[in-house]
OpenMM code with the backbone's topology and positions (N, CA, C; nanometers):
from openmm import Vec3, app, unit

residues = "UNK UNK UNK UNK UNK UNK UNK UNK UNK UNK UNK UNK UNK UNK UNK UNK UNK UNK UNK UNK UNK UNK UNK UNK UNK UNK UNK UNK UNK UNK UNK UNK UNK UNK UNK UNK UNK UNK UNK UNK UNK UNK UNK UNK UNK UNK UNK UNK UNK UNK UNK UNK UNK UNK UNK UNK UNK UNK UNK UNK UNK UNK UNK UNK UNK UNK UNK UNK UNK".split()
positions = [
    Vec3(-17.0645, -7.5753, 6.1382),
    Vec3(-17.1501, -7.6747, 6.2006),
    Vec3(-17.0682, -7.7567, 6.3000),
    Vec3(-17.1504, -7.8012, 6.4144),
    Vec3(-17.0604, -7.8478, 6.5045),
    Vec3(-17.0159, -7.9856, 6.4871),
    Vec3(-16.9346, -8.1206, 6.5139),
    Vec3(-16.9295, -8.2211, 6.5125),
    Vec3(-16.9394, -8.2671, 6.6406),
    Vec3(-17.0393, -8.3762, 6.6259),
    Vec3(-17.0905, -8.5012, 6.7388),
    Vec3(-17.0197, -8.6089, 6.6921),
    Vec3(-16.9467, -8.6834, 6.8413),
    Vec3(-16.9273, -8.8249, 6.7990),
    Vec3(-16.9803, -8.9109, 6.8873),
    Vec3(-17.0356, -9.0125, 6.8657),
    Vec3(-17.1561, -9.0962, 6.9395),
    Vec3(-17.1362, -9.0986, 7.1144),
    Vec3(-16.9761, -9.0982, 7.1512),
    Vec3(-16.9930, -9.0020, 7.2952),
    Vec3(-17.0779, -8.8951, 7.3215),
    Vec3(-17.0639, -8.7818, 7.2457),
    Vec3(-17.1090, -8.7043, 7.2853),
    Vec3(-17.2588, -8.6467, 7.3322),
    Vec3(-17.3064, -8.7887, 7.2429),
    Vec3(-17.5084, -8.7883, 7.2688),
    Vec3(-17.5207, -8.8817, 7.3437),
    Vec3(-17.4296, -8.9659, 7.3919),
    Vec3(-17.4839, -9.0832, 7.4777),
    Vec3(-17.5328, -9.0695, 7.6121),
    Vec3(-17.6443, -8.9956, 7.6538),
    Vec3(-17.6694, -8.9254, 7.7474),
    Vec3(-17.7644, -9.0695, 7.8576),
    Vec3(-17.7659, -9.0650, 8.0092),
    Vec3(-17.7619, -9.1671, 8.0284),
    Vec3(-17.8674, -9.1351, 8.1380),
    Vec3(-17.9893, -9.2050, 8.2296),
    Vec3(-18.0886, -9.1509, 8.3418),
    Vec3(-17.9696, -9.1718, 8.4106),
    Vec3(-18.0231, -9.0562, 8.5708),
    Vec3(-17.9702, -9.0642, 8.7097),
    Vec3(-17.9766, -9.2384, 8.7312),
    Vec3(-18.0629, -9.3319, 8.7060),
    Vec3(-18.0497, -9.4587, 8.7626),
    Vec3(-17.8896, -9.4892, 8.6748),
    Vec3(-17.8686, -9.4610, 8.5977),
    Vec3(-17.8202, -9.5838, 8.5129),
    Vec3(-17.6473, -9.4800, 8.5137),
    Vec3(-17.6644, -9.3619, 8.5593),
    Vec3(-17.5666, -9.2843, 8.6259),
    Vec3(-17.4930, -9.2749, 8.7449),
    Vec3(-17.5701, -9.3698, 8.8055),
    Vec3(-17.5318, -9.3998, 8.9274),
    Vec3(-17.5202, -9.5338, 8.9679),
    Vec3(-17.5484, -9.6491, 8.8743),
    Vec3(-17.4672, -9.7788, 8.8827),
    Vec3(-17.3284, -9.7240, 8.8460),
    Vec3(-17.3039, -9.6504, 8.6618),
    Vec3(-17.1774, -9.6345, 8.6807),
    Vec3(-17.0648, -9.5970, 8.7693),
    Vec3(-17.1108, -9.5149, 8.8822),
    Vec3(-17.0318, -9.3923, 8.9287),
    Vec3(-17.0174, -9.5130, 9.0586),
    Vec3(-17.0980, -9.6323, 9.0604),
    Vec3(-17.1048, -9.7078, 9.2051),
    Vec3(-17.1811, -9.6217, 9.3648),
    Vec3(-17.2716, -9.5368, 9.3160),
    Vec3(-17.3274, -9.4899, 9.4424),
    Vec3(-17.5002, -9.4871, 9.4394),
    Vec3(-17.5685, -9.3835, 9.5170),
    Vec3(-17.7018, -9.4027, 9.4780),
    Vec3(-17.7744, -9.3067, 9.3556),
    Vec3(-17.9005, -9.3503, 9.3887),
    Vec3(-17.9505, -9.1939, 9.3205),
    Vec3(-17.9615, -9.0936, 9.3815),
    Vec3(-17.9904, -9.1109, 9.5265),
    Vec3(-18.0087, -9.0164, 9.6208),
    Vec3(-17.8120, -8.9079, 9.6181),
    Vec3(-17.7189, -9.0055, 9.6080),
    Vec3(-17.6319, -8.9276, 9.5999),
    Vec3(-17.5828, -8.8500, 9.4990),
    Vec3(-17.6729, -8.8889, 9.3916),
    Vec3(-17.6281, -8.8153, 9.3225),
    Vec3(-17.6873, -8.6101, 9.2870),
    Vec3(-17.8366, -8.6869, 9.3425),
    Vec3(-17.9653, -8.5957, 9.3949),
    Vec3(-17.8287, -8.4757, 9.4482),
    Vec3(-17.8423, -8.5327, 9.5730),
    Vec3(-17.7328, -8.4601, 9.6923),
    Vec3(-17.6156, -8.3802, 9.6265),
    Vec3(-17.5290, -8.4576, 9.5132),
    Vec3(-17.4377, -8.3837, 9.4627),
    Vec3(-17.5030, -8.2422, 9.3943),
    Vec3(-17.5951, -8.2674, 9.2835),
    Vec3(-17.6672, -8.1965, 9.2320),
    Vec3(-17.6683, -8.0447, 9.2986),
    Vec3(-17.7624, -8.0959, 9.4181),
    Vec3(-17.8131, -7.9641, 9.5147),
    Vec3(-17.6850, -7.9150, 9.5766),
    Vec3(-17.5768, -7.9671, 9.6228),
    Vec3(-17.4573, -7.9125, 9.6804),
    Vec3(-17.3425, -7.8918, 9.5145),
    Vec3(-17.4182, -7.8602, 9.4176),
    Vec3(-17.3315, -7.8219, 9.3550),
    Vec3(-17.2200, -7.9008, 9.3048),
    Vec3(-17.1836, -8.0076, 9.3655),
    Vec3(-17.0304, -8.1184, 9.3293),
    Vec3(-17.0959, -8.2046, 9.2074),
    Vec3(-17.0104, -8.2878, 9.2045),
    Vec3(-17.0223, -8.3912, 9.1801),
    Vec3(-17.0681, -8.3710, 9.0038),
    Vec3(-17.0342, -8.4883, 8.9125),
    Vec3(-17.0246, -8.4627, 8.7526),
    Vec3(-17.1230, -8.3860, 8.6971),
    Vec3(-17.0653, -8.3384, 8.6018),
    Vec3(-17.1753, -8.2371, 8.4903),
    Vec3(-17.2836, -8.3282, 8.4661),
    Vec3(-17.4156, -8.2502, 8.4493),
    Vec3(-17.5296, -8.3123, 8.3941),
    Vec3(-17.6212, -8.2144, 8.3046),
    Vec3(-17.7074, -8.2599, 8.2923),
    Vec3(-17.8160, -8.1840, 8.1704),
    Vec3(-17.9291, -8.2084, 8.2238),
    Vec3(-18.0114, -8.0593, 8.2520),
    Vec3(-18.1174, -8.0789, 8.3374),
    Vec3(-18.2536, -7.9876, 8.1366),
    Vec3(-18.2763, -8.1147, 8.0875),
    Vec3(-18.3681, -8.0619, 7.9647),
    Vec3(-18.5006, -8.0238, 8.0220),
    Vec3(-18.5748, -8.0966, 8.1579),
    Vec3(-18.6675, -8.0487, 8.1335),
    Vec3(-18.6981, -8.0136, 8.2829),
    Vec3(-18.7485, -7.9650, 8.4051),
    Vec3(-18.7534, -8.0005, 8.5392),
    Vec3(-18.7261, -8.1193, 8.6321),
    Vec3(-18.7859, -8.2387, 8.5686),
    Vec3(-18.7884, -8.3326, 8.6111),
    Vec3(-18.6978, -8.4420, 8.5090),
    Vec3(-18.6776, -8.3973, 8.3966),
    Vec3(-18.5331, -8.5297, 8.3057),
    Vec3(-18.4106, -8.4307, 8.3701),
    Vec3(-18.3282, -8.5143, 8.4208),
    Vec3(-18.1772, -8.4932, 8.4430),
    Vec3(-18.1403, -8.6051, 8.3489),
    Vec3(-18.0103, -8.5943, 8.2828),
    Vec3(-17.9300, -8.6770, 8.2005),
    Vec3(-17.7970, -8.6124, 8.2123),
    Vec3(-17.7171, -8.7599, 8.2461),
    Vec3(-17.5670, -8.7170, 8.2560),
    Vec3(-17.5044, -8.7877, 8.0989),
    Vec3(-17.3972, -8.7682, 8.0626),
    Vec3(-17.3377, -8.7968, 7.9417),
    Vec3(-17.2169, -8.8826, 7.9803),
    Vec3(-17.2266, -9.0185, 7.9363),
    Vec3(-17.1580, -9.1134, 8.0117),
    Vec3(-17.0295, -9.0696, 8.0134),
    Vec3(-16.9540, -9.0139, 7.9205),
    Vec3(-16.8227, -8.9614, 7.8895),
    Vec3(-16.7854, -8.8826, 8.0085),
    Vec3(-16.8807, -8.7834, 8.0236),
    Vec3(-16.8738, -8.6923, 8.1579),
    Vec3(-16.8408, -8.7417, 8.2506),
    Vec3(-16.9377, -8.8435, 8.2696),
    Vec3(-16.8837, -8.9608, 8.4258),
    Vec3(-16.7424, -9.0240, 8.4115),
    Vec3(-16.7532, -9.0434, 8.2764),
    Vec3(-16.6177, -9.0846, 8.3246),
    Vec3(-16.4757, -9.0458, 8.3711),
    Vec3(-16.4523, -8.8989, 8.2967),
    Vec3(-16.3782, -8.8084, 8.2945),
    Vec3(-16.3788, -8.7340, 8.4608),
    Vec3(-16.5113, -8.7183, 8.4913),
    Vec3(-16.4991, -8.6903, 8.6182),
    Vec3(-16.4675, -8.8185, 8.7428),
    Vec3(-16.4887, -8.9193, 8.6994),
    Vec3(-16.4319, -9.0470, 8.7959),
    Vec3(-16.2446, -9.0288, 8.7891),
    Vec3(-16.2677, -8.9863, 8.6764),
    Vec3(-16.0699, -8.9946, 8.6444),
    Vec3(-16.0402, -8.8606, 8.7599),
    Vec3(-16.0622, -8.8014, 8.7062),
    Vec3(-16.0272, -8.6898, 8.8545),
    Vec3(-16.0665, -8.6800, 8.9565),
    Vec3(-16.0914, -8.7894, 9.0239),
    Vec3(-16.1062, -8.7987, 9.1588),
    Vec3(-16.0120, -8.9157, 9.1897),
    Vec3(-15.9455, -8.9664, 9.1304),
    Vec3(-15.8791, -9.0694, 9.1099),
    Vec3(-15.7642, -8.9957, 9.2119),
    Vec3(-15.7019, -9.1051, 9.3583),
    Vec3(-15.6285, -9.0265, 9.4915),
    Vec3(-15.5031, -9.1358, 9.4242),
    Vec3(-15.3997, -9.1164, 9.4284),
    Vec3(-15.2854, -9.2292, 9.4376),
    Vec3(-15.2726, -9.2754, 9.5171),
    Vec3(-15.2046, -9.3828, 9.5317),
    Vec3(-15.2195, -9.4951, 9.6396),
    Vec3(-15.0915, -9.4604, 9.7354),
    Vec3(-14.9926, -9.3468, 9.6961),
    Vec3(-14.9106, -9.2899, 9.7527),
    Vec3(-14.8833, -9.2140, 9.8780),
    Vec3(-14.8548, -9.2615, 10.0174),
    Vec3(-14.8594, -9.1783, 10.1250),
    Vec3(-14.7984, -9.0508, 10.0915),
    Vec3(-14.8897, -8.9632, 10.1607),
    Vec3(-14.7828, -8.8224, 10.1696),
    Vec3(-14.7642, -8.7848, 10.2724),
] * unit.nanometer
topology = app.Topology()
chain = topology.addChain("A")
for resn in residues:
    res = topology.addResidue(resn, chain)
    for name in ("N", "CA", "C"):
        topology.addAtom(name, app.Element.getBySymbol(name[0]), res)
């Protein structure tokens, strides 16, 4: 049997996915259709739900250093 830990269900709407991430809904729409941008869960046609953990993990890797190269 698998184990859940309350991350792992905390599944969150495109609105409330996209205060976190600091952009719109429309961008996130956009990521969606171009394929980028964080994992999500599409349950029914119209519910998309991202898993806040996801966002975050994917904010961490986009993370540029402040380091010239």
């Amino acid at each position: 049997m698998t184990e859940f830990t309350d991350a792992d269900l905390d599944f969150v709407r495109p609105e409330t996915a996209a205060l976190i991430m600091g952009v719109t809904k429309l961008t996130l729409l956009r990521w969606r259709a171009q394929q980028i941008g964080p994992p999500y869960f599409r349950f029914a046609p119209k519910t998309i739900r991202y898993r806040r953990s996801d966002l975050l993990a994917w904010a961490e890797r986009c993370e540029v250093s402040g380091k010239a190269q």
